[in-house]
C-alpha positions as CSV (number, residue, x, y, z in Angstrom):
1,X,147.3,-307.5,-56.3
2,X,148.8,-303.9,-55.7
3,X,148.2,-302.6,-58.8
4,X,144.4,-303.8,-58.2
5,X,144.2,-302.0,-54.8
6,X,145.7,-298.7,-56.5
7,X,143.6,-298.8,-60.1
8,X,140.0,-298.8,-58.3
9,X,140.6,-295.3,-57.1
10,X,142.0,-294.0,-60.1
11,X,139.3,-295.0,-62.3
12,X,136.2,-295.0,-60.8
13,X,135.0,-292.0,-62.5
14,X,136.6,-288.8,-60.3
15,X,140.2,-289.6,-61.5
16,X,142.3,-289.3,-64.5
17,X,139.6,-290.7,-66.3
18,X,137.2,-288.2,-65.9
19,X,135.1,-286.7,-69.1
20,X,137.8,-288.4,-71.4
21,X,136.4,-288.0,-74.4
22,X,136.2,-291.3,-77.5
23,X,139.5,-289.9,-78.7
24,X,141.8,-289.8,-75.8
25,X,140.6,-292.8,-73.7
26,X,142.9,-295.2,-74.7
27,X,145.8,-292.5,-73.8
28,X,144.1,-291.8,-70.6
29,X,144.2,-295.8,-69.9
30,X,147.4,-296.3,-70.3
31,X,148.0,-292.6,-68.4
32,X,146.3,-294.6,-65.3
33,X,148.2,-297.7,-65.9
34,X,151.5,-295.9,-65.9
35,X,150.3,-294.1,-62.8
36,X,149.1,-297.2,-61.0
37,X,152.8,-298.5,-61.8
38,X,154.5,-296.0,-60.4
39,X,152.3,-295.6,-57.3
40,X,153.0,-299.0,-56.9
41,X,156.9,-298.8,-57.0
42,X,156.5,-295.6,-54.5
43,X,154.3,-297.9,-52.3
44,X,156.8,-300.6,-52.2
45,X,159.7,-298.2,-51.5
46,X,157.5,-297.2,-48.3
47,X,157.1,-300.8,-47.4
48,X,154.5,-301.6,-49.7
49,X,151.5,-301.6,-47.4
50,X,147.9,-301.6,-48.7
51,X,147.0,-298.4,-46.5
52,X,150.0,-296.9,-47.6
53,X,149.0,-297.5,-51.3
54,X,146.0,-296.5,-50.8
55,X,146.5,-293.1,-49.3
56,X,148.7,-292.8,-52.6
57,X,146.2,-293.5,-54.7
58,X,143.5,-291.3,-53.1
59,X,146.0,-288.8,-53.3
60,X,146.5,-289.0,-57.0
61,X,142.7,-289.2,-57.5
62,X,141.8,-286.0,-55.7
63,X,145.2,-284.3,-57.9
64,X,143.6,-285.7,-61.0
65,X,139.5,-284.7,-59.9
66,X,141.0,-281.1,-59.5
67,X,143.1,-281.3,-63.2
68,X,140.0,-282.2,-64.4
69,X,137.7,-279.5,-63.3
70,X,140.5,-277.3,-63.8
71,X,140.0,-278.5,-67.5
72,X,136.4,-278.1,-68.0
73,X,136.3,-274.7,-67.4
74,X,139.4,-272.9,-67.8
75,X,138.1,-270.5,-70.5
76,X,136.7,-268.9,-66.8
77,X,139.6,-269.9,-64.3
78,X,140.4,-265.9,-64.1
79,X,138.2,-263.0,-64.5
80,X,136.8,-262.4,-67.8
81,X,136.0,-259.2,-68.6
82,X,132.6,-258.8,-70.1
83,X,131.1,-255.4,-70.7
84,X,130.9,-253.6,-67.0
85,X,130.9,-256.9,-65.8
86,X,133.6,-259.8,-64.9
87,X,132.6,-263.4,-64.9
88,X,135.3,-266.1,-63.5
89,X,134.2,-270.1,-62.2
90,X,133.2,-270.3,-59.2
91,X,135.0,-273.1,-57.0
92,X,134.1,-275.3,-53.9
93,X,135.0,-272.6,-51.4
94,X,132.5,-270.7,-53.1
95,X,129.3,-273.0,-52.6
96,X,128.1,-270.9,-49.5
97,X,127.7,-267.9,-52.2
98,X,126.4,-269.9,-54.4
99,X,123.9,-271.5,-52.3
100,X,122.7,-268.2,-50.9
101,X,121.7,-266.8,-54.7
102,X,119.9,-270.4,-55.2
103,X,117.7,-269.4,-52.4
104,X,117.3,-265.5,-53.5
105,X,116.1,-267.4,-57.0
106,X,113.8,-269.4,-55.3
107,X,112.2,-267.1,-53.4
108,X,112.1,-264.8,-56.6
109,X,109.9,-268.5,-58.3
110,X,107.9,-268.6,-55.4
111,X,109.3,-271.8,-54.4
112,X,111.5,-270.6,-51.3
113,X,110.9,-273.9,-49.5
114,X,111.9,-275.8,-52.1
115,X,115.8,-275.6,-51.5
116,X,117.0,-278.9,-50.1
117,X,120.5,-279.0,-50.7
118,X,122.9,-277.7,-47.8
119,X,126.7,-275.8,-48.2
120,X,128.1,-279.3,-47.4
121,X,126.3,-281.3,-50.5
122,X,126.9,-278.3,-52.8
123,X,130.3,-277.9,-52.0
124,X,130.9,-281.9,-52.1
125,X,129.0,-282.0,-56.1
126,X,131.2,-279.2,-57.3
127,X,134.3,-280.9,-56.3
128,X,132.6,-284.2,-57.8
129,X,132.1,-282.1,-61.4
130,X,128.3,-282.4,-60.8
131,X,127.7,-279.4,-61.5
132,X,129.8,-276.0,-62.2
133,X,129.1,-272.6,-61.9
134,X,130.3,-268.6,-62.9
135,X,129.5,-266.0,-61.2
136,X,129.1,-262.7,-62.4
137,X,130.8,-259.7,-60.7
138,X,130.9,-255.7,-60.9
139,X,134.0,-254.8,-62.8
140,X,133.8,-251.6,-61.1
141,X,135.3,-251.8,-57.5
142,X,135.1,-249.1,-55.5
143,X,137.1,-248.8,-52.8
144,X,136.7,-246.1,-49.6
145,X,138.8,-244.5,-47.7
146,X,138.2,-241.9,-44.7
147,X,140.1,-238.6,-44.3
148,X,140.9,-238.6,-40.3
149,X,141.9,-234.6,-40.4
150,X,138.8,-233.6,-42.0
151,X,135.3,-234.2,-42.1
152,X,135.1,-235.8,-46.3
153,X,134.9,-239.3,-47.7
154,X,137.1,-240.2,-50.4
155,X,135.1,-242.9,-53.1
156,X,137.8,-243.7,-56.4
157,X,136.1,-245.8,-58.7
158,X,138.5,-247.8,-61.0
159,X,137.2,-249.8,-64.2
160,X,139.7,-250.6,-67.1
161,X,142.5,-248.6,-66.0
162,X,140.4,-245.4,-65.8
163,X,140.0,-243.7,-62.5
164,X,137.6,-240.9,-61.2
165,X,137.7,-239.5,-57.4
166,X,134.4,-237.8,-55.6
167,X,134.8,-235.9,-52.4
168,X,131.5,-235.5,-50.5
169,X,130.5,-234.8,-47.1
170,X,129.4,-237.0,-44.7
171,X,126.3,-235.8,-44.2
172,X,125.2,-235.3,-48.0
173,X,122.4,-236.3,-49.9
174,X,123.9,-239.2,-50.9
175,X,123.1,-241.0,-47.6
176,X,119.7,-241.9,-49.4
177,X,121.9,-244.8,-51.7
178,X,123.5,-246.0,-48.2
179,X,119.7,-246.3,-46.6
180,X,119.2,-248.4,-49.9
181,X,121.9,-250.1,-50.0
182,X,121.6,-251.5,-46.3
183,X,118.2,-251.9,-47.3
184,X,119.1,-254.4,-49.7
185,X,121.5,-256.3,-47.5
186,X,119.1,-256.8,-45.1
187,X,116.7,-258.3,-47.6
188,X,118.9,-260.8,-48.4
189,X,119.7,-261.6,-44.6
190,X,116.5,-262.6,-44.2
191,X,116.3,-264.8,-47.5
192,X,119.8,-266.5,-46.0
193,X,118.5,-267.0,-42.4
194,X,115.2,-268.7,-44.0
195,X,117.4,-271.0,-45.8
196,X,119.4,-271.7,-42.8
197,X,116.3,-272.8,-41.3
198,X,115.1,-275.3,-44.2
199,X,118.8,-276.6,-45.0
200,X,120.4,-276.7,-41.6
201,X,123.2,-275.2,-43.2
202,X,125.0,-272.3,-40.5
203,X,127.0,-270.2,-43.1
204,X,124.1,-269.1,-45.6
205,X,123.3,-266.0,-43.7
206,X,126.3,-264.7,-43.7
207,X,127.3,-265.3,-47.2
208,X,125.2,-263.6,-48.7
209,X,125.6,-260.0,-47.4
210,X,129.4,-260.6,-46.7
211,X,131.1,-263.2,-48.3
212,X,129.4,-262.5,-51.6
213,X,131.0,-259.1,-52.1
214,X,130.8,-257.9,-55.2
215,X,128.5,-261.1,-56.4
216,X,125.6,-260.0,-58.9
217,X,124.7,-263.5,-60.2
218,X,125.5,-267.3,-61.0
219,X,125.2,-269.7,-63.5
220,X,124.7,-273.1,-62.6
221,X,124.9,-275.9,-65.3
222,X,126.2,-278.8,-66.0
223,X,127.1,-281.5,-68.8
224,X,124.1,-283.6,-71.0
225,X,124.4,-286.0,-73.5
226,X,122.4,-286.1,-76.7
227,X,122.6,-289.6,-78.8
228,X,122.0,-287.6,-82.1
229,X,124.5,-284.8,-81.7
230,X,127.0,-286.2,-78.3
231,X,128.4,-284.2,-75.4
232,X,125.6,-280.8,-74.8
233,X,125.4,-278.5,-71.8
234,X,122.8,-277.7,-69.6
235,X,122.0,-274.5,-67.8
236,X,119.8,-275.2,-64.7
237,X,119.9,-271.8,-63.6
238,X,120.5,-268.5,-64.4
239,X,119.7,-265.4,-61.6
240,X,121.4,-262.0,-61.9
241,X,120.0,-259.7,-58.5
242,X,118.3,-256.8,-59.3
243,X,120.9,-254.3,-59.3
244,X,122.4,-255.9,-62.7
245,X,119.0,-256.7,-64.3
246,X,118.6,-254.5,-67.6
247,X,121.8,-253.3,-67.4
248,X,123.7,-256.1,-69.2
249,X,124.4,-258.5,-66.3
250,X,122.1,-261.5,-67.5
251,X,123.6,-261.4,-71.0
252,X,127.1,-260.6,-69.8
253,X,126.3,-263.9,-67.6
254,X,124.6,-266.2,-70.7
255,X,127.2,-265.3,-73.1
256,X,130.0,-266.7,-70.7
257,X,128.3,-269.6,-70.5
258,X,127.7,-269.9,-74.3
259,X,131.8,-269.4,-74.3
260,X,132.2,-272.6,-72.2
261,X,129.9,-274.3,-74.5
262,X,131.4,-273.6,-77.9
263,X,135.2,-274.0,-76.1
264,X,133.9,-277.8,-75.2
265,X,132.5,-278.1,-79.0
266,X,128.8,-278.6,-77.7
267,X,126.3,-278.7,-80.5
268,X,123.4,-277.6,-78.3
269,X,123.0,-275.4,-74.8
270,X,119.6,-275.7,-73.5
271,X,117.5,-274.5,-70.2
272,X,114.1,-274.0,-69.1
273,X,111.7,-271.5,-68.1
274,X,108.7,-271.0,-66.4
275,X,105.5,-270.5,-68.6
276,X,104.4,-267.1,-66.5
277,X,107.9,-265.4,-66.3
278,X,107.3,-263.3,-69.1
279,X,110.4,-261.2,-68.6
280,X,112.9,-264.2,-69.1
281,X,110.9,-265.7,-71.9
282,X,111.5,-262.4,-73.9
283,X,115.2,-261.6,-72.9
284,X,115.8,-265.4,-73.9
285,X,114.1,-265.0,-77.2
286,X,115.2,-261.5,-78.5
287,X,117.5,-260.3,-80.2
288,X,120.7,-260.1,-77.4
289,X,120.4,-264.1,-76.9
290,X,118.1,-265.5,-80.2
291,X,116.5,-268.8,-78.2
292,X,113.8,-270.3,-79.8
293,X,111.5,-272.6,-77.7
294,X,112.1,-276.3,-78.6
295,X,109.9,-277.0,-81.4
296,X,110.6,-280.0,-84.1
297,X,110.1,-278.6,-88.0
298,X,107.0,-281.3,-88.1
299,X,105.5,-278.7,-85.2
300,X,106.2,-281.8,-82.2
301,X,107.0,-280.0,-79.0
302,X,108.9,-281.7,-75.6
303,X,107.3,-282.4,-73.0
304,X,108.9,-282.4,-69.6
305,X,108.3,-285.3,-67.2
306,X,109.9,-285.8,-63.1
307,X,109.8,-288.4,-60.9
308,X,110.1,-287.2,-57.1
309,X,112.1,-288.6,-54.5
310,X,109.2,-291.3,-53.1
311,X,108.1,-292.3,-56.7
312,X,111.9,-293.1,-58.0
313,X,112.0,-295.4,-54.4
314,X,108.5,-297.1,-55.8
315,X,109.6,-297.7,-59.1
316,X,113.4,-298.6,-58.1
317,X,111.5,-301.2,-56.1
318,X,110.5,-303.3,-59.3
319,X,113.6,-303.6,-60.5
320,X,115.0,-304.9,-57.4
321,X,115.5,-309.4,-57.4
């Protein structure tokens, strides 16, 4: 009866069992089983109450949810260097970040109102493995520094262990890139606070011009399943800001992901696009990335069909006794 209370937990598709694949589930079976054992023992030792196992075994569950995450994307769990560009995986406490540059992408489709999901969801579904994400990153950091005895500012740029130093005045011409810059911030204030007002979420705006930092773009995707070829990945988004667009930062971005794919053996990475962005459709099929549009050799194409929130509740209906 112990061992039932503890095994629920464990293998109700967030613990040790998670994304086993064909090969390794009997070994991650009787992983669980040894586990439950053990917890079981410890539990008794405590006095062998059923909350006290079950705080054990939540514990254990969230230990093996993280190990698996952990797992699924640690070609990314430090930066990567790519280019002029870093890419690492972005984690829970990163959702507010993540959530803000859904919102600059939506407004960019023309679908601003369209974001439903709130810091608190995200956050919650990356923890779950619902979905992961990278985000790509300046591998340039400046770093300022004010001289108080004379009247100079002091910018050293370091990339790859090569440094330069520029001293201008305060007053110089370069005060045109600090208008822009600010510019820009402010721009995406105002995206954040209109998805704090559609989401209810309170830490948007201010991820987005602070807590993003150095953040030029993300990569959200997540795992599929083909029956012909198995285990696949799917990209559902891929938005690089405009300060990194031609300059690398979508590809830099793609190709990490294509790394994740190949490191998990996935036969297939796929994504969409929409019909009138013309600009994607031909960085997607030229030469950098080489994506084709998915046509059969007998000329078939897909089609893509959706079923909203109120028709999944109609149909859901008919299958209900």
């Amino acid at each position: 009866e112990l061992r039932g209370v503890v095994w629920l937990p464990l293998c109700r598709g967030r613990g040790l069992c998670v994304r086993a694949s064909a090969s390794k589930a009997s070994s991650a079976i009787s992983s669980c089983r040894l586990m439950a054992s053990r917890i079981a023992a410890l539990a008794a030792a405590f006095g062998g109450g059923a909350l006290t196992c079950a705080a054990l075994a939540w514990l254990v569950s969230r230990k093996g949810r993280h190990r698996s995450l952990q797992c699924r994307t640690s070609v990314f769990d430090r930066r990567c260097r790519i280019g002029r560009y870093t890419v690492r995986q972005a984690t829970p406490g990163d959702a507010d970040v993540v959530l803000g540059l859904i919102c600059e992408l939506a407004a960019y489709e023309q679908q601003a109102g369209a974001v439903k999901v709130s810091v608190d969801q995200l956050r919650q579904d990356m923890e779950d493995g619902a979905c992961e994400c990278l985000l790509l990153e300046s591998a340039v950091v400046p770093t300022t520094r004010e001289d108080s005895n004379a009247n100079t500012t002091t910018t050293t740029t370091t990339s790859n262990n090569n440094t330069a130093a520029t001293t201008t005045t305060a007053n110089s011409s370069n005060s045109s890139n600090v208008i822009d810059a600010a510019e820009d911030a402010r721009k995406r204030e105002v995206l954040a606070k209109a998805a704090e007002r559609r989401t209810g979420t309170a830490s948007v705006a201010s991820s987005t011009t602070e807590g993003a930092g150095g953040v030029l773009g993300c990569a959200v995707f997540f795992e599929t399943y083909s029956t012909w070829e198995g285990r696949c990945l799917y990209l559902e988004d891929l938005y690089v800001r405009p300060e990194a667009r031609g300059k690398g930062g979508g590809t830099a971005l793609l190709a990490a992901v294509a790394r994740v794919a190949h490191a998990r053996g996935c036969p297939r990475l796929q994504w969409q696009a929409l019909d009138w962005n013309k600009k994607a459709i031909a960085f997607y099929t030229g030469v950098q990335i080489n994506a084709s549009e998915r046509i059969e050799e007998d000329g078939a194409r897909w089609l893509n069909f959706i079923l909203k929130h109120s028709q999944i509740e109609a149909l859901a209906r008919k299958a209900t006794p």
